[in-house]
BATI-701109 format. One record per residue (C-alpha): x, y, z. Coordinates in steps of 0.25 Angstrom, whole numbers, always signed. Example, Ala and Ser with C-alpha at 12.3 -4.5 7.8 and 13.67 -1.06 7.14 Angstrom:
% residues 2
node px->+49&py->-18&pz->+31;
node px->+55&py->-4&pz->+29;
% end
This chain:
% residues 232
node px->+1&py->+52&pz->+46;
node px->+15&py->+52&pz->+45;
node px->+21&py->+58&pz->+30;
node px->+30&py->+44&pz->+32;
node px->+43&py->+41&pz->+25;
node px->+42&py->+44&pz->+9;
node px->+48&py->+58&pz->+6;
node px->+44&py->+65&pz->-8;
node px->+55&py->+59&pz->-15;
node px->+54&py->+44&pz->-10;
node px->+38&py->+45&pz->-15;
node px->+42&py->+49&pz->-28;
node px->+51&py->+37&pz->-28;
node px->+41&py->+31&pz->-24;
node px->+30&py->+34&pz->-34;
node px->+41&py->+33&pz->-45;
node px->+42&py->+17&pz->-42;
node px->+27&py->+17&pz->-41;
node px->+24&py->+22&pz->-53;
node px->+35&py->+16&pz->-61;
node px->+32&py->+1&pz->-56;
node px->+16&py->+0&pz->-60;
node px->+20&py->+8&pz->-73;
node px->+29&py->-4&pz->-76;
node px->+18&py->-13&pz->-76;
node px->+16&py->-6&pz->-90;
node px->-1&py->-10&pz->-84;
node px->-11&py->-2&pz->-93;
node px->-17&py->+9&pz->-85;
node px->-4&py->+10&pz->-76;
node px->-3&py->+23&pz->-79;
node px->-16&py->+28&pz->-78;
node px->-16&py->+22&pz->-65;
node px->+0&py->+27&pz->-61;
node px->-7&py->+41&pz->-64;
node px->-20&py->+38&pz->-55;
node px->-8&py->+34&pz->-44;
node px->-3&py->+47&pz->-46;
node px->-14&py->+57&pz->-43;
node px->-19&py->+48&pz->-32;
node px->-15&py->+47&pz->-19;
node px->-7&py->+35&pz->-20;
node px->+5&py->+42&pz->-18;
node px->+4&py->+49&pz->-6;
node px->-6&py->+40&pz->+1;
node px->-3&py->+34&pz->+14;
node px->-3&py->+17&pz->+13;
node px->-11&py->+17&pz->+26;
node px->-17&py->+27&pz->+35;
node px->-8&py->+24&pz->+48;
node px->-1&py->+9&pz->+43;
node px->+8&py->+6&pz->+34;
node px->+16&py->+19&pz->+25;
node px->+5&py->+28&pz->+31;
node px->+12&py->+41&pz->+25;
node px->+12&py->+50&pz->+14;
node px->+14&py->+38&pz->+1;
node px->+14&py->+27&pz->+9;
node px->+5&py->+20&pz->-1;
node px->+14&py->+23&pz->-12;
node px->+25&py->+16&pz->-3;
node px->+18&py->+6&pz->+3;
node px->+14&py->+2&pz->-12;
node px->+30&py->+2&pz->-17;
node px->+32&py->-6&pz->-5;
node px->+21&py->-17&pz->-7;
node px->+27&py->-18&pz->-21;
node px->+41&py->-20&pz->-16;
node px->+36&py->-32&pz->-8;
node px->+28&py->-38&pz->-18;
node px->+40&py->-38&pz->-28;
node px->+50&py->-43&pz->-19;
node px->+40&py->-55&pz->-17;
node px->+37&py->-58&pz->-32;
node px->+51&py->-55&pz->-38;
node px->+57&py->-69&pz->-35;
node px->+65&py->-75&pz->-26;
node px->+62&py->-84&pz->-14;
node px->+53&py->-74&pz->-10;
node px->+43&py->-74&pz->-22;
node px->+30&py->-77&pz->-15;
node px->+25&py->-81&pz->-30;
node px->+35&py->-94&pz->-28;
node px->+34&py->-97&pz->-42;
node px->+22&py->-92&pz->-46;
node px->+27&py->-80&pz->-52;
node px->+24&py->-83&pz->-66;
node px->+20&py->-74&pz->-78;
node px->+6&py->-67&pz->-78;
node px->-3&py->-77&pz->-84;
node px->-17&py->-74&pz->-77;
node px->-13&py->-89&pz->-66;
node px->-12&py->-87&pz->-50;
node px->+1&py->-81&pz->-48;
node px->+4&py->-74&pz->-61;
node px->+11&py->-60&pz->-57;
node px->+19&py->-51&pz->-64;
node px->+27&py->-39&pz->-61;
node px->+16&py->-29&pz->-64;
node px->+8&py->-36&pz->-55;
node px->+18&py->-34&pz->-43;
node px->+19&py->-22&pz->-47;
node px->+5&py->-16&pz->-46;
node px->-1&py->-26&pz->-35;
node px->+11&py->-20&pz->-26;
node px->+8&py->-6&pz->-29;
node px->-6&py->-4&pz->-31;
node px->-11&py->-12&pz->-22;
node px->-15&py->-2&pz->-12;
node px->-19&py->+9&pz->-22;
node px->-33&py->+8&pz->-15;
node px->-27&py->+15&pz->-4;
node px->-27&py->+28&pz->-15;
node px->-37&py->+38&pz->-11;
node px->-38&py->+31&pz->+2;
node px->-33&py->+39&pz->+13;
node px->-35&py->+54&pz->+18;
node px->-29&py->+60&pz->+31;
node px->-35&py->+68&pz->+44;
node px->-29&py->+73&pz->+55;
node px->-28&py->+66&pz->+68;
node px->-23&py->+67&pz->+84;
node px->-13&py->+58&pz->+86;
node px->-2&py->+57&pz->+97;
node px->+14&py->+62&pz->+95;
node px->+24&py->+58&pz->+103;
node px->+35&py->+66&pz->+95;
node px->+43&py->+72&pz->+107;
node px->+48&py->+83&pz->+98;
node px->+32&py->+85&pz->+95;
node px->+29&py->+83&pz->+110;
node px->+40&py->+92&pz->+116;
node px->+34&py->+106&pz->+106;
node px->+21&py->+101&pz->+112;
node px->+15&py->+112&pz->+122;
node px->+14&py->+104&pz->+137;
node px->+1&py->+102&pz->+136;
node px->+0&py->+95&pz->+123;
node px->+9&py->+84&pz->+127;
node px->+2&py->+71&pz->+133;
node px->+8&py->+58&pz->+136;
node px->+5&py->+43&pz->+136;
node px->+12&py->+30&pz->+137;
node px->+21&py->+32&pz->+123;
node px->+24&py->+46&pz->+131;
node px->+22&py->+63&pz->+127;
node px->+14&py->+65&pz->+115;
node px->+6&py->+77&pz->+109;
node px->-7&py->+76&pz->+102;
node px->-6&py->+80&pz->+87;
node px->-14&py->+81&pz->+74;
node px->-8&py->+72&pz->+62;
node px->-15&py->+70&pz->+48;
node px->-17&py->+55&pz->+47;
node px->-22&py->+45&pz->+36;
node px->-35&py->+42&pz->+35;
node px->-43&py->+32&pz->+26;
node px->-51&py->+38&pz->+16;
node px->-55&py->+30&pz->+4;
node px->-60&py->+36&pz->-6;
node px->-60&py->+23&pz->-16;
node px->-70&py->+13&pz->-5;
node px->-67&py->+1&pz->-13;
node px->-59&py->-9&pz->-4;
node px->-45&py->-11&pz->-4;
node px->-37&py->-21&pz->-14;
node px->-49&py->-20&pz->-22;
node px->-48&py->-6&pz->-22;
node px->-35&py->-6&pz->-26;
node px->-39&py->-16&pz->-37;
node px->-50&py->-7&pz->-44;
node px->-42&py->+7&pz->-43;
node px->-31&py->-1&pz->-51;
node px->-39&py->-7&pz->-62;
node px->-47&py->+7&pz->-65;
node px->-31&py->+9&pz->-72;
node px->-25&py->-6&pz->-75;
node px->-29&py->-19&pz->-76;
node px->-25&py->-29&pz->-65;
node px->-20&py->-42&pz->-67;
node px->-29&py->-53&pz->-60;
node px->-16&py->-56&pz->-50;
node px->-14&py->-41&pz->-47;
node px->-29&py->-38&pz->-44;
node px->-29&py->-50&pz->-33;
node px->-19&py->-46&pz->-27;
node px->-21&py->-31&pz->-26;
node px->-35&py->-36&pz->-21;
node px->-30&py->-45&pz->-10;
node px->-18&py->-37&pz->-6;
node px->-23&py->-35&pz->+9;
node px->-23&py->-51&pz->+10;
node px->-27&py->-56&pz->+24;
node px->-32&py->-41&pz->+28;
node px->-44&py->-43&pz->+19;
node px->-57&py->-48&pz->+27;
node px->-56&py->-62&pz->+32;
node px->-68&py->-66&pz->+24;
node px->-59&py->-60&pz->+10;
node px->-47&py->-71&pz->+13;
node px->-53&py->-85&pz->+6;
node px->-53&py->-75&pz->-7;
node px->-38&py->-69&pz->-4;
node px->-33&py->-82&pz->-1;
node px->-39&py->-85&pz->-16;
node px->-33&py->-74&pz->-21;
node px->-19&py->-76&pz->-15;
node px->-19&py->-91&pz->-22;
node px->-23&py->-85&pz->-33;
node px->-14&py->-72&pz->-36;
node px->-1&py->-76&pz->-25;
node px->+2&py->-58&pz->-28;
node px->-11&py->-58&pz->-19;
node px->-3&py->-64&pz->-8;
node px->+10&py->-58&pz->-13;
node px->+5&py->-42&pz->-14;
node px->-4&py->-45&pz->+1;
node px->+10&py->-48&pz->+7;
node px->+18&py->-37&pz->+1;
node px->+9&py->-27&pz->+6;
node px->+9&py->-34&pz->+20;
node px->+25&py->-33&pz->+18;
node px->+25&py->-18&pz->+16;
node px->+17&py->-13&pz->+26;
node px->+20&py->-21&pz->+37;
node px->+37&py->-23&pz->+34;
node px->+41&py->-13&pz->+25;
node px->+32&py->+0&pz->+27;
node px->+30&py->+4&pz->+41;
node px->+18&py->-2&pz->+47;
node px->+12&py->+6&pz->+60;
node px->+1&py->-3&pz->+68;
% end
């Protein structure tokens, strides 16, 4: 489990642009939900157990990050995977605001809140400065060379909330705001092609519907795999 990049100050950053983003919505409920935010776990959660931003925060970085992608893509420009279909909030297929950008990008995963514990574990440490204090007889070797054995905490899943995933995140929103129809789907569908094969006809329904559905899905396959660190 590695304490990963984000120091004390970057998280307060962090949470600072957090925060002040969905409070911008001006969403009833934001508050009360900004303040649930806050005495969970959100903050200092990991994003995955050993994937993507699996450190101290990485959810609340991961999230920023999916944000980020997903506003670059609706802001305009020949990049705009809208294409024209940008227009005012007005209950049709396509109808997206800022708000909706905003909370789809970061909330989408707050199902992964109360989500994960940690337990100790043996792993392998090729560290040389680690192997060279080792005693003789502690150090072993294999074909990446001298390691020592060593006990590190690592995440572990430990869902507290057993209520799927987007769904999930869907419910634990709506017990403090009201979603928009546009911003339920797409949180719901976020995973896209990850879900079971037998769930695509109805998120290939969803994504004609709601083109955020597609738009979010991508963004979240953009951060973990280009601009977090993804380990396989």
């Amino acid at each position: 489990m590695s304490t990963g990049p984000i120091s004390k100050q970057q998280r307060e950053e962090m949470i600072q642009e957090f925060e002040s983003l969905l409070l911008s919505t001006g969403r009833e409920g934001m508050e009360a939900l900004v303040d649930f935010i806050r005495k969970s776990d959100f903050y200092t959660a990991p994003a995955s157990t050993k994937y993507h931003s699996s450190f101290e925060s990485g959810l609340l970085y991961h999230s920023l990050e999916v944000f980020h992608c997903l506003d670059k893509k609706t802001s305009g420009g020949e990049y705009n995977v809208f294409r024209g279909v940008l227009e005012p909030e007005d209950g049709n297929a396509g109808g997206v605001t800022q708000d909706s950008i905003i909370i789809t990008g970061l909330l989408h995963d707050i199902c992964k809140t109360y989500f994960y514990g940690t337990e100790l574990k043996n792993q392998k440490s090729y560290d040389p400065e680690k192997v060279a204090a080792a005693y003789r007889g502690q150090v072993k070797h294999d074909n990446n060379g001298d390691f020592i054995w060593e006990t590190v905490p690592v995440y572990t899943v430990d869902n507290k909330i057993p209520y799927g995933h987007g769904e999930k995140s869907v419910m634990m929103i709506e017990e403090f705001i009201r979603l928009k129809p546009v911003e339920r789907y797409a949180i719901r569908w976020h995973m896209g092609f990850t879900e079971p094969k037998e769930m695509w006809n109805d998120l290939n329904a969803a994504i004609k519907t709601y083109p955020l559905v597609f738009a979010l899905m991508e963004a979240d396959q953009e951060a973990t795999f280009l601009t977090e660190a993804y380990n396989e």
